[in-house]
N, CA, C and O of each residue as an XYZ file, in Angstrom:
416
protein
N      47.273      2.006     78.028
C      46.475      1.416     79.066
C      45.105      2.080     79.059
O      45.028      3.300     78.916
N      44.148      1.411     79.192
C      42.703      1.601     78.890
C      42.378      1.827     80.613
O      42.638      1.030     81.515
N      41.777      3.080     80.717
C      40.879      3.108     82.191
C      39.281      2.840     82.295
O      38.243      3.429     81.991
N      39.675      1.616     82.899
C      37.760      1.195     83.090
C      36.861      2.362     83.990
O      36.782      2.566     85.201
N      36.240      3.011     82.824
C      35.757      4.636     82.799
C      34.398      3.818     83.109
O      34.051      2.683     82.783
N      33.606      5.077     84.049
C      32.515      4.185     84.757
C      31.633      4.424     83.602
O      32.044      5.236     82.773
N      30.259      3.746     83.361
C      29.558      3.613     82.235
C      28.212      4.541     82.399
O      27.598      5.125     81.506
N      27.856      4.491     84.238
C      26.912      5.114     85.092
C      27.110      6.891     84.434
O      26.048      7.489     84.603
N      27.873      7.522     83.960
C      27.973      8.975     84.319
C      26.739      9.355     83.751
O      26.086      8.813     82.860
N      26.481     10.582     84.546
C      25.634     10.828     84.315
C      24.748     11.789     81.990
O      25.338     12.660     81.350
N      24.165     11.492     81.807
C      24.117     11.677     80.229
C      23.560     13.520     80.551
O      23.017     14.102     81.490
N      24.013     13.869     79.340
C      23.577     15.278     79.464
C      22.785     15.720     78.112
O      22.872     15.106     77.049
N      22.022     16.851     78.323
C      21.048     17.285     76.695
C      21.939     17.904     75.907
O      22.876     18.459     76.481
N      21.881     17.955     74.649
C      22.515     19.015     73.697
C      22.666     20.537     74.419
O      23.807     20.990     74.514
N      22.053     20.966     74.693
C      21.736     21.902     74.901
C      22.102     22.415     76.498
O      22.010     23.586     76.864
N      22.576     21.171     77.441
C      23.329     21.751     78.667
C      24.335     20.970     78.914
O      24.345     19.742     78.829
N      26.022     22.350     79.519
C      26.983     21.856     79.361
C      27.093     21.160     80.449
O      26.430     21.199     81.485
N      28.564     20.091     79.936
C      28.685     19.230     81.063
C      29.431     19.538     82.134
O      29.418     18.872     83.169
N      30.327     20.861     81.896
C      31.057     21.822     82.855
C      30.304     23.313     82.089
O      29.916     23.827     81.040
N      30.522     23.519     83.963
C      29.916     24.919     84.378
C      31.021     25.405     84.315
O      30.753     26.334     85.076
N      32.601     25.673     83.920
C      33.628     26.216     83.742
C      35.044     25.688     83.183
O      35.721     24.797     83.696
N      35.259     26.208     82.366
C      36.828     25.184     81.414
C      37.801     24.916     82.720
O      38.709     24.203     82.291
N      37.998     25.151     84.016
C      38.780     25.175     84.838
C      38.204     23.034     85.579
O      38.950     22.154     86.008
N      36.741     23.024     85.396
C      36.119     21.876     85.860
C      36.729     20.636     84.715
O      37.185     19.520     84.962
N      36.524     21.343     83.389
C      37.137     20.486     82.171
C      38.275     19.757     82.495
O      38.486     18.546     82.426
N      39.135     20.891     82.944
C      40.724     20.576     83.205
C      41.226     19.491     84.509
O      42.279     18.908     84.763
N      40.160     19.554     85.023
C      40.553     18.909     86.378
C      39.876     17.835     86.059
O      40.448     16.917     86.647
N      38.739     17.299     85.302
C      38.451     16.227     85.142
C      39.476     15.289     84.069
O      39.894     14.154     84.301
N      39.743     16.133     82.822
C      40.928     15.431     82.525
C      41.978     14.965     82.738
O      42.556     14.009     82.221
N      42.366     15.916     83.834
C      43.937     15.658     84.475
C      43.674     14.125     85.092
O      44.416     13.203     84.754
N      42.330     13.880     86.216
C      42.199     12.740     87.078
C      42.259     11.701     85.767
O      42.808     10.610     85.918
N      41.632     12.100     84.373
C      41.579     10.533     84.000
C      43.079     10.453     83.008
O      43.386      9.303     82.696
N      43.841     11.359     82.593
C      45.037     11.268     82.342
C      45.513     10.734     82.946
O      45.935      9.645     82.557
N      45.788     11.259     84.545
C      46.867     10.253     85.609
C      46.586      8.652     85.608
O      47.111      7.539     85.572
N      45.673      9.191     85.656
C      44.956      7.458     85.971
C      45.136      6.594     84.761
O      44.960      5.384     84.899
N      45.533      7.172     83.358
C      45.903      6.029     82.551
C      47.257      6.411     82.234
O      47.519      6.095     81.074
N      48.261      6.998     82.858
C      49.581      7.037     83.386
C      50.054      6.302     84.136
O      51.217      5.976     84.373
N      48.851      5.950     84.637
C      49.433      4.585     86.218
C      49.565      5.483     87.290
O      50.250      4.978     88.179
N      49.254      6.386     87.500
C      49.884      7.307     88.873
C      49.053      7.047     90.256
O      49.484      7.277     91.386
N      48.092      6.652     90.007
C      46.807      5.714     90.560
C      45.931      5.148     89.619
O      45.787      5.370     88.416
N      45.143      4.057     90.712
C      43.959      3.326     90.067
C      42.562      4.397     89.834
O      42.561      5.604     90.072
N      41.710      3.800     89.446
C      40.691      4.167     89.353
C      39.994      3.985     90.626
O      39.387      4.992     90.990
N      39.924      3.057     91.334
C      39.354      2.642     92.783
C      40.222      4.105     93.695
O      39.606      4.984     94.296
N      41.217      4.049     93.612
C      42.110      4.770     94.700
C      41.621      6.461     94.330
O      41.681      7.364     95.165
N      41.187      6.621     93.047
C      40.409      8.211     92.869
C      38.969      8.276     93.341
O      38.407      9.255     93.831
N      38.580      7.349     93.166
C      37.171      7.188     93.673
C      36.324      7.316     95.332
O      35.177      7.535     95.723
N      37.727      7.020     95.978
C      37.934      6.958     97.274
C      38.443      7.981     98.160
O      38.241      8.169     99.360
N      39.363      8.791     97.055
C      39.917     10.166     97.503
C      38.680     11.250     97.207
O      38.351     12.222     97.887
N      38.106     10.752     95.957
C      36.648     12.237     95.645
C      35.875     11.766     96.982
O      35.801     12.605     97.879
N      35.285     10.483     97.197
C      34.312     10.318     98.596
C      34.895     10.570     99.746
O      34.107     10.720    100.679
N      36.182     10.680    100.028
C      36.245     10.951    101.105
C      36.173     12.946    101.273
O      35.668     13.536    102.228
N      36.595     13.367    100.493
C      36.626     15.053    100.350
C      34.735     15.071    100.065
O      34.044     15.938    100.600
N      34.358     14.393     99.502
C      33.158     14.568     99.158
C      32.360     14.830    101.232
O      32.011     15.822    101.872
N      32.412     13.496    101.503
C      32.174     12.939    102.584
C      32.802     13.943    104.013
O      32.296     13.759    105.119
N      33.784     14.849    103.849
C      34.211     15.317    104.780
C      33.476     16.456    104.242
O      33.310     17.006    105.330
N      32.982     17.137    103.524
C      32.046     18.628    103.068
C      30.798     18.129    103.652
O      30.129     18.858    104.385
N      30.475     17.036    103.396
C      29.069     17.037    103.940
C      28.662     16.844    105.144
O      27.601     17.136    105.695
N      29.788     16.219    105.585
C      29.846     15.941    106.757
C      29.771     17.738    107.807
O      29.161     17.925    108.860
N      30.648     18.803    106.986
C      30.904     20.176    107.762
C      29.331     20.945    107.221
O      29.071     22.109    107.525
N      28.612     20.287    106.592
C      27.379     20.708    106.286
C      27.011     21.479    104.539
O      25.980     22.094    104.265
N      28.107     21.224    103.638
C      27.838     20.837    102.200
C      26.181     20.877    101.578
O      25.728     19.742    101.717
N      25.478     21.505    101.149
C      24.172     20.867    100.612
C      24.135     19.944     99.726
O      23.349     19.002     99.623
N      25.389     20.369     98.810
C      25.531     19.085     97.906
C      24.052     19.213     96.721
O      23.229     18.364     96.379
N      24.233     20.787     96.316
C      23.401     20.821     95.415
C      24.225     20.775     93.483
O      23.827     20.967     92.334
N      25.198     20.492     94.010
C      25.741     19.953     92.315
C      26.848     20.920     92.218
O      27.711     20.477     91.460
N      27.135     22.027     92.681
C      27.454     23.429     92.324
C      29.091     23.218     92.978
O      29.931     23.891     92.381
N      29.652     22.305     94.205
C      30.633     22.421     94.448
C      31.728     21.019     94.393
O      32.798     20.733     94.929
N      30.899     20.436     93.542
C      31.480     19.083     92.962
C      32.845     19.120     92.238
O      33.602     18.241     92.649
N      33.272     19.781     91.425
C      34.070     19.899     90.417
C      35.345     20.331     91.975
O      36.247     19.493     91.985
N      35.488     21.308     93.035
C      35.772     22.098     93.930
C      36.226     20.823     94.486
O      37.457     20.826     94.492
N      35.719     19.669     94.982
C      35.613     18.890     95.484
C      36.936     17.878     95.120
O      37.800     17.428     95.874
N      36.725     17.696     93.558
C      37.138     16.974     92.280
C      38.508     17.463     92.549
O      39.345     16.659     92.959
N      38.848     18.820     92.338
C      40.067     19.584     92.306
C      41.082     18.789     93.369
O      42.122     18.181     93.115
N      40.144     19.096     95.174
C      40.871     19.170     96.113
C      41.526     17.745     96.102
O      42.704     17.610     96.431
N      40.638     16.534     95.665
C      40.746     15.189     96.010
C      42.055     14.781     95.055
O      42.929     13.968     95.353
N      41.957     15.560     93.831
C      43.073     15.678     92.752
C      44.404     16.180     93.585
O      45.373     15.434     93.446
N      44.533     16.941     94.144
C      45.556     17.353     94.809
C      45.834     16.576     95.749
O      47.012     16.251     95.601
N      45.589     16.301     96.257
C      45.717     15.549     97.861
C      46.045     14.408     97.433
O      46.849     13.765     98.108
N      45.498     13.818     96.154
C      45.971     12.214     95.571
C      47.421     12.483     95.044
O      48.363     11.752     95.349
N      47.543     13.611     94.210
C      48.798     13.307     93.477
C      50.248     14.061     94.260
O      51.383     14.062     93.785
N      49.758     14.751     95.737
C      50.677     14.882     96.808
C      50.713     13.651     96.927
O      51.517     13.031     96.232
N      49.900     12.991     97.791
C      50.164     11.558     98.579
C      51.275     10.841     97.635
O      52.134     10.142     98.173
N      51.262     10.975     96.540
C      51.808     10.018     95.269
C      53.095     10.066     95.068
O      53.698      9.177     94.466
N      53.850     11.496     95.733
C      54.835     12.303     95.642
C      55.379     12.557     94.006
O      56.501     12.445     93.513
N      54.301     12.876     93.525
C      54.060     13.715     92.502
C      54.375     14.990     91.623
O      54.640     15.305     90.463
N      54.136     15.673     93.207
C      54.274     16.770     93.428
C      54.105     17.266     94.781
O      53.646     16.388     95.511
N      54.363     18.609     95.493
C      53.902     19.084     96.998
C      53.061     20.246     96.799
O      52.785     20.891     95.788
N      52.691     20.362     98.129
C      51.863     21.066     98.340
C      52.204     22.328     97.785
O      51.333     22.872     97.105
N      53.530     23.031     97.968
C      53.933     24.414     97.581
C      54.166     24.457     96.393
O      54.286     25.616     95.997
N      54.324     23.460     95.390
C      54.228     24.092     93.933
C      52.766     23.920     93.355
O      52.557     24.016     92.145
N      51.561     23.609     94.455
C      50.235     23.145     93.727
C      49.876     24.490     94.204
O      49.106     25.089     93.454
N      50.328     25.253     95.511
C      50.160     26.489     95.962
C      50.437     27.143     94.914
O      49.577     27.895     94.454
N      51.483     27.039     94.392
C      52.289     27.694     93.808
C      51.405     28.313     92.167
O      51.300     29.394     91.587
N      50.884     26.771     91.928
C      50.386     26.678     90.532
C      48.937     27.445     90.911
O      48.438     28.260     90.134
N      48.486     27.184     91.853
C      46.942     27.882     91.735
C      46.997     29.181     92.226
O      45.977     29.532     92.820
N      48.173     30.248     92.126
C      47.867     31.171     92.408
C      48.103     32.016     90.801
O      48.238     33.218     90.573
N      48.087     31.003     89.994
C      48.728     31.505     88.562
C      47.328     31.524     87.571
O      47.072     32.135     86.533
N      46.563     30.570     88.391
C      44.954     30.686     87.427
C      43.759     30.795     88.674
O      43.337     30.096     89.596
N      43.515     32.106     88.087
C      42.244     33.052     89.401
C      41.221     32.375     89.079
O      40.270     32.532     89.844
N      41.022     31.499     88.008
C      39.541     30.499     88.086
C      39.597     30.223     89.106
O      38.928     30.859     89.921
N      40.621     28.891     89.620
C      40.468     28.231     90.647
C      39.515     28.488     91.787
O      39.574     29.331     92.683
N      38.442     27.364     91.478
C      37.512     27.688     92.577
C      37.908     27.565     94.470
O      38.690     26.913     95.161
N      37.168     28.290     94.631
C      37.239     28.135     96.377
C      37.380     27.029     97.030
O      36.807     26.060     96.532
N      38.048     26.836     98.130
C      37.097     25.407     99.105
C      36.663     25.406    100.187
O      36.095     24.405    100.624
């Protein structure tokens, strides 16, 4: 199954990466893995990043680029709980096993 991957992303130079950390890598792959697993749509991820997006900015977020991926993570979790996927205590569980894991 092919995921209609948006075409908009943003393009980057040779010379700057497109993750600021292999931990951002991982979490962007995982969302588009699931998503051509069937575990959700593409609309239904899009809606979970804006709303986590949308509730940071809302608590006062600057939203200078830097806590996007953070964002990415949480909306990842919270989608593939809802999904019963997985729960909350083995995602606890899993992020206490890699100290990357950014803050939220």
């Amino acid at each position: 199954m092919s995921v209609p991957f948006p075409s908009s992303l943003r393009q980057v130079g040779d010379d700057e990466p497109i993750f600021r950390a292999p931990w951002e890598a991982s979490a962007f792959a995982m969302a588009v893995l699931l998503c051509e697993r069937g575990l959700f749509t593409w609309e239904e991820w899009t809606q979970a990043l804006a709303a986590h997006i949308g509730e940071a900015q809302a608590k006062g977020d600057p939203d200078l680029g830097d806590t996007y991926y953070g964002y990415w993570l949480a909306a990842l979790e919270s989608l593939v709980a809802s999904k019963g996927a997985s729960c909350e205590a083995s995602m606890e569980q899993g992020s206490d096993t890699h100290a990357s894991r950014p803050p939220n």
